[in-house]
N, CA and C atoms of all chains as a GROMACS GRO file, in nm:
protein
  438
    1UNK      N    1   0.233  -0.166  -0.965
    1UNK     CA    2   0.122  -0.095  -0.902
    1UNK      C    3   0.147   0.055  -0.903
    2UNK      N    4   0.265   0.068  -0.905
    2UNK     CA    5   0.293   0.208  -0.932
    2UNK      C    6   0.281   0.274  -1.033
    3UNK      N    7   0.303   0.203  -1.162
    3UNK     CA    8   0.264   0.252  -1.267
    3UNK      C    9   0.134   0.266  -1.270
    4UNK      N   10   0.034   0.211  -1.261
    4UNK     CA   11  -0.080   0.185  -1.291
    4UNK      C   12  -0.175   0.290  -1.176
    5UNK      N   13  -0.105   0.310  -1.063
    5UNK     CA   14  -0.148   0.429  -0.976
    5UNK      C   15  -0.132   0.536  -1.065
    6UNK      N   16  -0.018   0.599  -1.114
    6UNK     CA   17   0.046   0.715  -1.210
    6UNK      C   18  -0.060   0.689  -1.344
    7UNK      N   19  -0.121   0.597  -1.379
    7UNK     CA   20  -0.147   0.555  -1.475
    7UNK      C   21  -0.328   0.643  -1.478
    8UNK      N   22  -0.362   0.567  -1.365
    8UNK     CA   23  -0.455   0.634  -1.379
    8UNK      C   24  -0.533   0.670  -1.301
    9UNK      N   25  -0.444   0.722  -1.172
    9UNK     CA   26  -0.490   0.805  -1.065
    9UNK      C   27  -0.496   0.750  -0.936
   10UNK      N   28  -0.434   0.757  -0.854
   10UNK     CA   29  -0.472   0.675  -0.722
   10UNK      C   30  -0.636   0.690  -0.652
   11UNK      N   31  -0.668   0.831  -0.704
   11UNK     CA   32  -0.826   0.812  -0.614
   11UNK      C   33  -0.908   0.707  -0.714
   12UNK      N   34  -0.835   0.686  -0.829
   12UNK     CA   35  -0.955   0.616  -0.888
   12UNK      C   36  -0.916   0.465  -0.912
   13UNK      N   37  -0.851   0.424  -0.806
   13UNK     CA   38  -0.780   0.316  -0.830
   13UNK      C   39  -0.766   0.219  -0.700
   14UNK      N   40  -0.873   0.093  -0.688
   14UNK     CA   41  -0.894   0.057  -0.599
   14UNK      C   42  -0.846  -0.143  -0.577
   15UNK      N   43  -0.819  -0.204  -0.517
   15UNK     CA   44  -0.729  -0.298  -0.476
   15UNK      C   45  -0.836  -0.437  -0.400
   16UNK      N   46  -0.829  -0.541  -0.509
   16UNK     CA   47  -0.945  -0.639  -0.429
   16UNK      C   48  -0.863  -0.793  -0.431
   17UNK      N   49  -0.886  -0.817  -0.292
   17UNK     CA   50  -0.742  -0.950  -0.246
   17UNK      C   51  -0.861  -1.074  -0.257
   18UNK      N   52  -0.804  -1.173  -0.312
   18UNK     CA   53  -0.910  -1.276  -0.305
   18UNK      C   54  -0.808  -1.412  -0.190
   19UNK      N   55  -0.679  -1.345  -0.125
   19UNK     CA   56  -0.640  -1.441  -0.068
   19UNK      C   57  -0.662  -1.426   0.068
   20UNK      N   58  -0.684  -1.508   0.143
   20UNK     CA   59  -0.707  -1.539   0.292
   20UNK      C   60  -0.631  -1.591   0.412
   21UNK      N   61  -0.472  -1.514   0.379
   21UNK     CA   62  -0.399  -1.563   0.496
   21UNK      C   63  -0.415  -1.384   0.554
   22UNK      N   64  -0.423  -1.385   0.655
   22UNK     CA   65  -0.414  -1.194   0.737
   22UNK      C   66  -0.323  -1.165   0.760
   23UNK      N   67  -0.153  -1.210   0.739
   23UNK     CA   68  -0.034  -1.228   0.769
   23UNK      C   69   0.017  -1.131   0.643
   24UNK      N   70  -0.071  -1.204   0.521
   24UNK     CA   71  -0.020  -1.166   0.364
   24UNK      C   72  -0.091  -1.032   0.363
   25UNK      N   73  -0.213  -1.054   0.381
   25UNK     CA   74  -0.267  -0.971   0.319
   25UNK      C   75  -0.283  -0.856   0.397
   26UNK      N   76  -0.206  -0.815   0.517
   26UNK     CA   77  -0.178  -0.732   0.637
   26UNK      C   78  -0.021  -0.628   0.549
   27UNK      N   79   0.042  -0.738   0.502
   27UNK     CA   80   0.209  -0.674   0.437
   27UNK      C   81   0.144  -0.594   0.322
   28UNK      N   82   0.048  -0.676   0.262
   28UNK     CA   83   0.018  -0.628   0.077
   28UNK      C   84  -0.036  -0.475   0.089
   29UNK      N   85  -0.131  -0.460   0.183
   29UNK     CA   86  -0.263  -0.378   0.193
   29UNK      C   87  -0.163  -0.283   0.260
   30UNK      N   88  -0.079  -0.280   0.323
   30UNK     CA   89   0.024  -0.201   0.422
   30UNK      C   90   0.129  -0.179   0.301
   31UNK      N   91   0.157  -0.218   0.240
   31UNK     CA   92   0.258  -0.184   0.146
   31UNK      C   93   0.184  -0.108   0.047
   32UNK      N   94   0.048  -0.145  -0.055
   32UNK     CA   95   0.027  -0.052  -0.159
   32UNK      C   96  -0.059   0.049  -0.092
   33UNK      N   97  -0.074   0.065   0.084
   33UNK     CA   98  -0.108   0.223   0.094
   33UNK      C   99   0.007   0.332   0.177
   34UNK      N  100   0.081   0.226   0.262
   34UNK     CA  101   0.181   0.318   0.300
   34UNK      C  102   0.346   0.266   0.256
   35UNK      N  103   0.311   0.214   0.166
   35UNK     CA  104   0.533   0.194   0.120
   35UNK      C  105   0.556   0.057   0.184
   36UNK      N  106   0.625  -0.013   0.165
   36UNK     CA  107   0.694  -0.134   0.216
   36UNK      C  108   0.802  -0.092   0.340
   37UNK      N  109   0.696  -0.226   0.433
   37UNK     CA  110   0.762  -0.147   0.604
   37UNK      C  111   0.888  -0.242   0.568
   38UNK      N  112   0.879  -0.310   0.531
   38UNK     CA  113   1.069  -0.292   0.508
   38UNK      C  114   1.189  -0.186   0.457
   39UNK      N  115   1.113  -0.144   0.367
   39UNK     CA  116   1.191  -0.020   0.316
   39UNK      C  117   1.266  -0.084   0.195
   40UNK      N  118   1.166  -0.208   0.157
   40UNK     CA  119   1.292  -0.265   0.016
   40UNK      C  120   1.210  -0.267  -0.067
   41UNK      N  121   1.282  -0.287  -0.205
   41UNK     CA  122   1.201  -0.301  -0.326
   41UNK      C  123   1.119  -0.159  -0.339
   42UNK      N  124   1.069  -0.142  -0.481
   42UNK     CA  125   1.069  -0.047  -0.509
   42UNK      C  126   0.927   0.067  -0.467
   43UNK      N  127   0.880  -0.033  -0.353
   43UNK     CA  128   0.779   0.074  -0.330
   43UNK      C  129   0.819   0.083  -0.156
   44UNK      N  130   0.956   0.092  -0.159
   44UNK     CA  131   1.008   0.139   0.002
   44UNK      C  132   0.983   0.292   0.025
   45UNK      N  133   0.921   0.319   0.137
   45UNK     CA  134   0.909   0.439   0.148
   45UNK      C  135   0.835   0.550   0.059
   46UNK      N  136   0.727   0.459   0.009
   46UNK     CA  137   0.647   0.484  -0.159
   46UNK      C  138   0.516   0.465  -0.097
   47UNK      N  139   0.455   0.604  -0.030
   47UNK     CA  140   0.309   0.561  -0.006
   47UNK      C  141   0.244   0.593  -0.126
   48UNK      N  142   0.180   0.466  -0.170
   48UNK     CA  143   0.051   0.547  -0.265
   48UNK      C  144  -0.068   0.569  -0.224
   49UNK      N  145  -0.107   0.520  -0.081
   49UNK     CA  146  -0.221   0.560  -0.044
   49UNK      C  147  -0.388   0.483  -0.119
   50UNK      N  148  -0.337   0.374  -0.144
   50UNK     CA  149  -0.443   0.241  -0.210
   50UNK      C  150  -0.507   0.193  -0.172
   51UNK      N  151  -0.659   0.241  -0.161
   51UNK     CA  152  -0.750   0.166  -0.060
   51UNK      C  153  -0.716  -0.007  -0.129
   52UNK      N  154  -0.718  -0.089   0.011
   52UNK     CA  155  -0.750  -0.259  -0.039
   52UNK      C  156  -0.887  -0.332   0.026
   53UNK      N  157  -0.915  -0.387  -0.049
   53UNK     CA  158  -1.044  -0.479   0.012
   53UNK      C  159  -1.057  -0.600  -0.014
   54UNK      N  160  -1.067  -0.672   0.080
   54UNK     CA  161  -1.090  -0.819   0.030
   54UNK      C  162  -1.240  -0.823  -0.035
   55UNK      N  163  -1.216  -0.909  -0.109
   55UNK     CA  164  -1.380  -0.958  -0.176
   55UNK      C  165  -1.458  -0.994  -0.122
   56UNK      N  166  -1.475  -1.062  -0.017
   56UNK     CA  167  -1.537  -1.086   0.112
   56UNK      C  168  -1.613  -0.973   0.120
   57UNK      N  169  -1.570  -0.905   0.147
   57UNK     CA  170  -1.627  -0.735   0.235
   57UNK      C  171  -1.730  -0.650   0.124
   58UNK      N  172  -1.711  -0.716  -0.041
   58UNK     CA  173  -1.794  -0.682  -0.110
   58UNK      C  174  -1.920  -0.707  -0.153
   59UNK      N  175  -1.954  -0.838  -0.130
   59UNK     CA  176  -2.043  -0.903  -0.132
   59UNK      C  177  -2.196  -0.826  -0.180
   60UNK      N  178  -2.164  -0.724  -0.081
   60UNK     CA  179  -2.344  -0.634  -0.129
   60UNK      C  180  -2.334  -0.555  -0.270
   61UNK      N  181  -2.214  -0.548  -0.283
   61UNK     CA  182  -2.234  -0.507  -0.477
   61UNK      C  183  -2.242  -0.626  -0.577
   62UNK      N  184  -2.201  -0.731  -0.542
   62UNK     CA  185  -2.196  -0.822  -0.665
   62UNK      C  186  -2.351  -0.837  -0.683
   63UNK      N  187  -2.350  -0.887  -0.803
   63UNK     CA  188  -2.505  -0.931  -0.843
   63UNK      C  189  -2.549  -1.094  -0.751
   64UNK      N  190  -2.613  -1.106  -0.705
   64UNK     CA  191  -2.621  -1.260  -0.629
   64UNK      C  192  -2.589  -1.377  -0.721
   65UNK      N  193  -2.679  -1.352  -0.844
   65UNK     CA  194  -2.602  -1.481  -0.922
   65UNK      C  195  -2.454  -1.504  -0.979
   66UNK      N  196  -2.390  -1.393  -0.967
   66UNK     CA  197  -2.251  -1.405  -0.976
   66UNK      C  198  -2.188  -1.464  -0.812
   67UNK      N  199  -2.228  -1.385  -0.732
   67UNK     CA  200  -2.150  -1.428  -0.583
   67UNK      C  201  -2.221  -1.605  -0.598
   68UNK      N  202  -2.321  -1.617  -0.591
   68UNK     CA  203  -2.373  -1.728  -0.618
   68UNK      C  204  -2.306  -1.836  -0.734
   69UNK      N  205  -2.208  -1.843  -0.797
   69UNK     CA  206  -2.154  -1.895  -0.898
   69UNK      C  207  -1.954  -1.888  -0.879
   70UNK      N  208  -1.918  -1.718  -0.833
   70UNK     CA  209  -1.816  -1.782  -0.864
   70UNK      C  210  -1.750  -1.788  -0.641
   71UNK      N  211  -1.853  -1.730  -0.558
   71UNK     CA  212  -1.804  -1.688  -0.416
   71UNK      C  213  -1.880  -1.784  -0.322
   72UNK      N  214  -1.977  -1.879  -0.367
   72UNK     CA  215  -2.079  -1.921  -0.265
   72UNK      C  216  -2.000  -2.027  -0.220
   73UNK      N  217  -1.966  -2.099  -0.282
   73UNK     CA  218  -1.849  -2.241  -0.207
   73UNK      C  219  -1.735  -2.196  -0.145
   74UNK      N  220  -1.681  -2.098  -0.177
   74UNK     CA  221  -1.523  -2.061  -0.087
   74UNK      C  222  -1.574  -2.002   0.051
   75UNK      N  223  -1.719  -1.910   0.037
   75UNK     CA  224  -1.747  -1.857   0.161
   75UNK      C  225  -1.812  -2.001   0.257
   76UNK      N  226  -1.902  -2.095   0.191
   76UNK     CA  227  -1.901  -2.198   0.242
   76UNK      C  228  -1.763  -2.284   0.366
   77UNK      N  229  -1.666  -2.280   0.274
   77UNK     CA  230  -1.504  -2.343   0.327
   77UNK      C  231  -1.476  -2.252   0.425
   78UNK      N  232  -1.445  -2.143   0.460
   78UNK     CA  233  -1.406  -2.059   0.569
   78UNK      C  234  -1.501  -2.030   0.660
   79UNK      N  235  -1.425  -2.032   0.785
   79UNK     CA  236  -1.491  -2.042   0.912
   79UNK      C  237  -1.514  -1.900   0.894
   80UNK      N  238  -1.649  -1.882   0.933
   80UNK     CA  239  -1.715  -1.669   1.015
   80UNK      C  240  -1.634  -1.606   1.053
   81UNK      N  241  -1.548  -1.713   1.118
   81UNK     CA  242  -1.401  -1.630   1.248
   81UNK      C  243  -1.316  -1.556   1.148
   82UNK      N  244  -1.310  -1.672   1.088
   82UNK     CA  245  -1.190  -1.596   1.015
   82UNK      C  246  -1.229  -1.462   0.899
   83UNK      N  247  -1.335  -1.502   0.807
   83UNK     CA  248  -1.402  -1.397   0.733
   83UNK      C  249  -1.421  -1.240   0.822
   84UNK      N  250  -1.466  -1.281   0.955
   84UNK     CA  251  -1.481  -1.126   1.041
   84UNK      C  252  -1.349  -1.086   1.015
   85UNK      N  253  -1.212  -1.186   1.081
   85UNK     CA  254  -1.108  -1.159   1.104
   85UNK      C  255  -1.046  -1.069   0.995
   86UNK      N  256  -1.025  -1.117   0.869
   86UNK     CA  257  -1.015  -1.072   0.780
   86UNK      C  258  -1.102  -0.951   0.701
   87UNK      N  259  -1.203  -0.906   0.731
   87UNK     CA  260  -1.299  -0.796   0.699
   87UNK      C  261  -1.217  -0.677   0.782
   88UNK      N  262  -1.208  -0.744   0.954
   88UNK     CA  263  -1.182  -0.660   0.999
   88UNK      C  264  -1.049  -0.550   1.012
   89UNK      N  265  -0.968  -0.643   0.960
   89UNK     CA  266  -0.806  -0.637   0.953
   89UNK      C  267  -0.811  -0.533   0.800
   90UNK      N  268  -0.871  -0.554   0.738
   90UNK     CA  269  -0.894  -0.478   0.555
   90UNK      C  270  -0.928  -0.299   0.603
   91UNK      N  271  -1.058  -0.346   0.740
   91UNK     CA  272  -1.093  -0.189   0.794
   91UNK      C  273  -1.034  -0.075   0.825
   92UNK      N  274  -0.970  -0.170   0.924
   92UNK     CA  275  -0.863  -0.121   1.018
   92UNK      C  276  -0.733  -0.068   0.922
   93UNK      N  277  -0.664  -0.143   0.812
   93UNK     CA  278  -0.520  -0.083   0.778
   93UNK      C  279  -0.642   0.032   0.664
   94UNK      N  280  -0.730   0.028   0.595
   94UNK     CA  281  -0.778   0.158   0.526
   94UNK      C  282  -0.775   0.257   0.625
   95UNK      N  283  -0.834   0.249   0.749
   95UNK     CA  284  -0.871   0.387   0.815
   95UNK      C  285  -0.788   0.455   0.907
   96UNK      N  286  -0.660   0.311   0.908
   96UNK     CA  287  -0.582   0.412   1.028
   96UNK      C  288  -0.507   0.546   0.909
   97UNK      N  289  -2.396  -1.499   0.480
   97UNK     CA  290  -2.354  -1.425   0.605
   97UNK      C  291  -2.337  -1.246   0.520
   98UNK      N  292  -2.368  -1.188   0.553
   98UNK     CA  293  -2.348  -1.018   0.496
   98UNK      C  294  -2.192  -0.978   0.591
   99UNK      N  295  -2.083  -0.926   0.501
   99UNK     CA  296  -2.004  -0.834   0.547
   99UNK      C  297  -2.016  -0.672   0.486
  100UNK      N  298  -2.114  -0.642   0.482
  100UNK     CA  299  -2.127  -0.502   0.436
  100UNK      C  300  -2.003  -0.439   0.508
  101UNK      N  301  -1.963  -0.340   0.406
  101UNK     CA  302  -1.841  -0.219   0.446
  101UNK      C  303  -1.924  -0.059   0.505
  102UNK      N  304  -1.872  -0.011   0.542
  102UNK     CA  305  -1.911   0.142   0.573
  102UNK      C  306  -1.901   0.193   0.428
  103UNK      N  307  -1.835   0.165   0.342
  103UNK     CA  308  -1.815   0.268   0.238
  103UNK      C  309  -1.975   0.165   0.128
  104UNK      N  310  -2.011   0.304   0.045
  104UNK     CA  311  -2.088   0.250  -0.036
  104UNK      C  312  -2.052   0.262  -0.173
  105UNK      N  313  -2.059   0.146  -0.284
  105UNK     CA  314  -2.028   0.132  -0.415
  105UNK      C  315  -1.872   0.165  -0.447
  106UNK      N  316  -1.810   0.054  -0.405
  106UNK     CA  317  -1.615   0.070  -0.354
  106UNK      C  318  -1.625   0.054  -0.496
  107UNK      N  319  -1.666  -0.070  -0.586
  107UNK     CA  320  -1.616  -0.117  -0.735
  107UNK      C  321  -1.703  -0.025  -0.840
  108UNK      N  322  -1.831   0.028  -0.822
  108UNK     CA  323  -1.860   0.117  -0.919
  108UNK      C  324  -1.815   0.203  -0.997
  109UNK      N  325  -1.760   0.202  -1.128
  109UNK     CA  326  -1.728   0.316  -1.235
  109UNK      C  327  -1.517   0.330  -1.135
  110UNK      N  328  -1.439   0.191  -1.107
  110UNK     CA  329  -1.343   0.245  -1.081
  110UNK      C  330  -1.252   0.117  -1.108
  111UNK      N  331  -1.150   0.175  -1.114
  111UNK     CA  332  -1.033   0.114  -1.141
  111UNK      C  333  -0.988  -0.009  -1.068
  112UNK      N  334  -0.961  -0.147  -1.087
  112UNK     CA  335  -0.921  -0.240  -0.988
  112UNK      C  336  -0.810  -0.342  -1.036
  113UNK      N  337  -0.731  -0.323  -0.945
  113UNK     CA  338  -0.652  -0.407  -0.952
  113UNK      C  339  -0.657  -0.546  -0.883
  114UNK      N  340  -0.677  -0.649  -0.861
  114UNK     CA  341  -0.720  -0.818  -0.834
  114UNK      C  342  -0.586  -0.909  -0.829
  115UNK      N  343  -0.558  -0.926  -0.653
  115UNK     CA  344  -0.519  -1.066  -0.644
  115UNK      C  345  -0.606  -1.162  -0.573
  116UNK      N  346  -0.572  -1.261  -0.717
  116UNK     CA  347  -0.601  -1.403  -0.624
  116UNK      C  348  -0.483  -1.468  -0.559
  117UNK      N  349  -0.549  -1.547  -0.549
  117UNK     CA  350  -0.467  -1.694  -0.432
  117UNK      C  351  -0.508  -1.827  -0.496
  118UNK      N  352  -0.406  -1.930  -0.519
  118UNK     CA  353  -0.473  -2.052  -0.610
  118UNK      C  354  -0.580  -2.136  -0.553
  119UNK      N  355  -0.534  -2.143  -0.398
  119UNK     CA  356  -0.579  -2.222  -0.317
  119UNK      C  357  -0.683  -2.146  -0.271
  120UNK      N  358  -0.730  -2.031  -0.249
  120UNK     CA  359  -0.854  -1.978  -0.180
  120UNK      C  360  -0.947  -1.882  -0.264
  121UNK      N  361  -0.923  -1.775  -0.304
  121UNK     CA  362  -0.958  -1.711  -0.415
  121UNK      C  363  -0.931  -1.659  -0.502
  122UNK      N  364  -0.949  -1.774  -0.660
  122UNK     CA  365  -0.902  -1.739  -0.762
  122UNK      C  366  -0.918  -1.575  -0.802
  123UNK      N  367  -0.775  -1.542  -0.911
  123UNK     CA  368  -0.807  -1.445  -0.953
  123UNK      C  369  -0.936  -1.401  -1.040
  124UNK      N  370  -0.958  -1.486  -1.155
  124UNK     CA  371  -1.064  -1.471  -1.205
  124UNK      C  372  -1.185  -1.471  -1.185
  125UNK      N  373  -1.183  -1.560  -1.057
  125UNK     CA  374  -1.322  -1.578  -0.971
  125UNK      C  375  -1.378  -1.384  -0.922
  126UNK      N  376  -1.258  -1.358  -0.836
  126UNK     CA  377  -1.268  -1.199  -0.847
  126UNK      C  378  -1.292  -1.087  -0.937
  127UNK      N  379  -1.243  -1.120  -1.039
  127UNK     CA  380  -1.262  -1.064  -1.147
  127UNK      C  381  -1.403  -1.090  -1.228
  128UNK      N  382  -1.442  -1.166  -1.216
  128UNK     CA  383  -1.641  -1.197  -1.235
  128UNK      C  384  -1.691  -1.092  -1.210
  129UNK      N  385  -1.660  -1.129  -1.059
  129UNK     CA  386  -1.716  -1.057  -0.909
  129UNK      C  387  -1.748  -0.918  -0.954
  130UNK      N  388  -1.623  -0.841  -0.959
  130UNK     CA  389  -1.554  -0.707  -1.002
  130UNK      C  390  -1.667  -0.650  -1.108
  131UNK      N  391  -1.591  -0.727  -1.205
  131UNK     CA  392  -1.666  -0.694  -1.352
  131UNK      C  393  -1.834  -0.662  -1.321
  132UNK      N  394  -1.879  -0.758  -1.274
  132UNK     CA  395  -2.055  -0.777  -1.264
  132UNK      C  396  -2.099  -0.618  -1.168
  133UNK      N  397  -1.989  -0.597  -1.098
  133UNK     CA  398  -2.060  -0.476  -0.972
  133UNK      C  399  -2.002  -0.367  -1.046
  134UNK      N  400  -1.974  -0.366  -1.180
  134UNK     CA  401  -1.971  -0.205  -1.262
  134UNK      C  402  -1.780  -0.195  -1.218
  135UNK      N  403  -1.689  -0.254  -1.185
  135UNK     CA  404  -1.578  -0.197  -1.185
  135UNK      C  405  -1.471  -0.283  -1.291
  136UNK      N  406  -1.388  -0.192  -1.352
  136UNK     CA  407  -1.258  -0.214  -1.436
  136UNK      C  408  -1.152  -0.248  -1.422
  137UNK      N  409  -1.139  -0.422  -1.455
  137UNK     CA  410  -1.022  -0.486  -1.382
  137UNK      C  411  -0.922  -0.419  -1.513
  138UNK      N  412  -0.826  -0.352  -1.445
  138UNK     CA  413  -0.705  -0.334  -1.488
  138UNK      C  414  -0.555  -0.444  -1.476
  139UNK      N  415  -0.603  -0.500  -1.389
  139UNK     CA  416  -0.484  -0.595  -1.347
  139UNK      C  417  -0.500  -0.690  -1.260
  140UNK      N  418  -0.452  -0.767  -1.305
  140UNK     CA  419  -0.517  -0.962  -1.238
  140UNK      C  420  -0.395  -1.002  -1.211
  141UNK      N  421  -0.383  -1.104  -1.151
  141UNK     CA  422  -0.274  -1.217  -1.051
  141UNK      C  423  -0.340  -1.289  -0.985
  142UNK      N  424  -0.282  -1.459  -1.015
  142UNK     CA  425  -0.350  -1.549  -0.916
  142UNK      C  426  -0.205  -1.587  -0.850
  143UNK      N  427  -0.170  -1.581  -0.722
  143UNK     CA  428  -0.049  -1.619  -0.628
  143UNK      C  429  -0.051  -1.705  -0.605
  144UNK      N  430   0.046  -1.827  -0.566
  144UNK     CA  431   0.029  -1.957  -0.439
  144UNK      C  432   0.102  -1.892  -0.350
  145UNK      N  433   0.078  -1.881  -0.260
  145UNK     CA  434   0.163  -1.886  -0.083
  145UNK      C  435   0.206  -2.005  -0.040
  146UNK      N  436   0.170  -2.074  -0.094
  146UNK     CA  437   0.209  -2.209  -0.027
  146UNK      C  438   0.341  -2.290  -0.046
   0.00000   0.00000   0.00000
């Protein structure tokens, strides 16, 4: 990810999670914008400053017959709770 | 259900990098997604956590 930030710009370089645990995707989204809060591996102390978004949260750009084809059954399977949960958690680590 | 973001046109004309998850959302499924709303998957991964 680092290369590919260097590669071709961090403002123009944006991060979309299609997984749904908030545990994971709390470390991932926290690691490719402010460094790994562990401080290991090679993006310790390595902010790149990477907006992340779950796909969820995109929904109003896809074309409907695509969300409709490849997003309409998974959003089906997950509870609201958790989809807010997860929207909201994506908000929150971009803006602090 | 709508989760609209505050920000407008995040995938338009930009760079994206895409993980999936095997079990919840495939990478490629995202990468449709991506592709169709004008943005440039640069880099894909589908993970298991499990």
């Amino acid at each position: 990810m680092r290369n590919l930030a260097e590669e071709h710009g961090a403002d123009q370089l944006v991060l979309v999670f299609g997984l749904n645990e908030p545990g994971n995707l709390r470390i991932m989204a926290t690691t490719f914008k402010e460094g790994d809060p562990g401080y290991a591996g090679v993006l310790g102390g390595v902010a790149l400053g990477l907006p992340s978004y779950h796909i969820f949260e995109l929904k109003d750009e896809i074309p409907a017959d695509v969300w409709e084809q490849e997003m309409a059954f998974k959003e089906l399977e997950l509870e609201d709770e958790l989809i807010e949960q997860i929207c909201a958690l994506m908000r929150e680590i971009r803006e602090r | 259900m709508t989760n609209k973001t505050a920000e407008a046109k995040v995938l338009e004309g930009k760079k994206v990098a895409v993980f999936g998850e095997r079990d919840d959302v495939a990478g490629l499924a995202v990468r449709n997604c991506v592709t169709a709303a004008g943005g440039e998957v640069v880099y894909e991964t589908t993970s298991c956590f499990v």
